[in-house]
Structures are given as C-alpha cells and as structure tokens.
N, C-alpha and C positions, 0 to 999 in steps of 0.2 A: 127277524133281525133283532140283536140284541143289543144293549145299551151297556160300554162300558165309561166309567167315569174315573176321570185322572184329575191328579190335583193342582198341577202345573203346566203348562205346557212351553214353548214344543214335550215331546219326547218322540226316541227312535224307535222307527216301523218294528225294527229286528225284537225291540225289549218289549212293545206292545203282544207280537204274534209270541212272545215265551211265557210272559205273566199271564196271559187271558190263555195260559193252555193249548192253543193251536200249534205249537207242536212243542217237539218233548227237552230242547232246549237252543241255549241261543246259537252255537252252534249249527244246528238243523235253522233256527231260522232264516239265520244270515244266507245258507244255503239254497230255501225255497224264494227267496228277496229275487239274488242274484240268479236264480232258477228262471224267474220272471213267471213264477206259479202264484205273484200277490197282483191282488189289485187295489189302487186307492183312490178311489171316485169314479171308479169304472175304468181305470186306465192301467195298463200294465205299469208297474214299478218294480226297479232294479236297484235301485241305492238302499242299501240296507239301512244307513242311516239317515234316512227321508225323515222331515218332521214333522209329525205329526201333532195335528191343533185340532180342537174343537171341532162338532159338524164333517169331519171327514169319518167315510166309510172304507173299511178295510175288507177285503174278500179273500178268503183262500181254503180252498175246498170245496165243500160245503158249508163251512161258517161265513157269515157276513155282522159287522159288530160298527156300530156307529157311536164316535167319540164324542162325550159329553164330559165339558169342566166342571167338578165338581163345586 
C-alpha cells in the first residue's frame, strides 16, 4: 500500500482515483465510483463525491493507497 499525501482535506474520491493515476481521467472515475468497483475502508463506495480525509484507504483494482495530510 502506498501513501498518498494531500494538502487539505476533505476532497473527492472521484479527483483522488484521477490525480493518483488510477484511471485515466475523471470521467472514467466517476464511472468506476458509481460502478461500485471502489472501496474506502473496505466498504463499497458509490458517491463519486465521497470525502475523503486523512487515515482513509481507497481500493480499486489492484491499487490500494492510504491518505495522509500533509
């Protein structure tokens, strides 16, 4: 698992899985959100715009990436 670090928080699942790369824009994110292909803390998530804070873990694929403030 990898560590990514953000400078404010919340911010949205959708804009997290576009900037860290996990898929190839936000468009497609929003899509695998509402797919119900993410998970954040082990639990399916559907709200593209979920906010995401500190200490939460995002899943989707093979990537898993846990949010740290910077």
């Amino acid at each position: 698992m990898r560590e990514v670090e953000i400078n404010k928080e919340p911010v949205e699942l959708y804009k997290i899985l576009k900037f860290e790369g996990m898929v190839g824009s936000g468009g497609e994110a929003k899509m695998v959100v509402a797919g119900g292909q993410v998970l954040v803390n082990g639990e399916v998530e559907t709200r593209k715009r979920k906010k995401i804070v500190a200490g939460d873990i995002i899943e989707f694929g093979d990537e898993k990436i846990q949010i740290r403030l910077a």
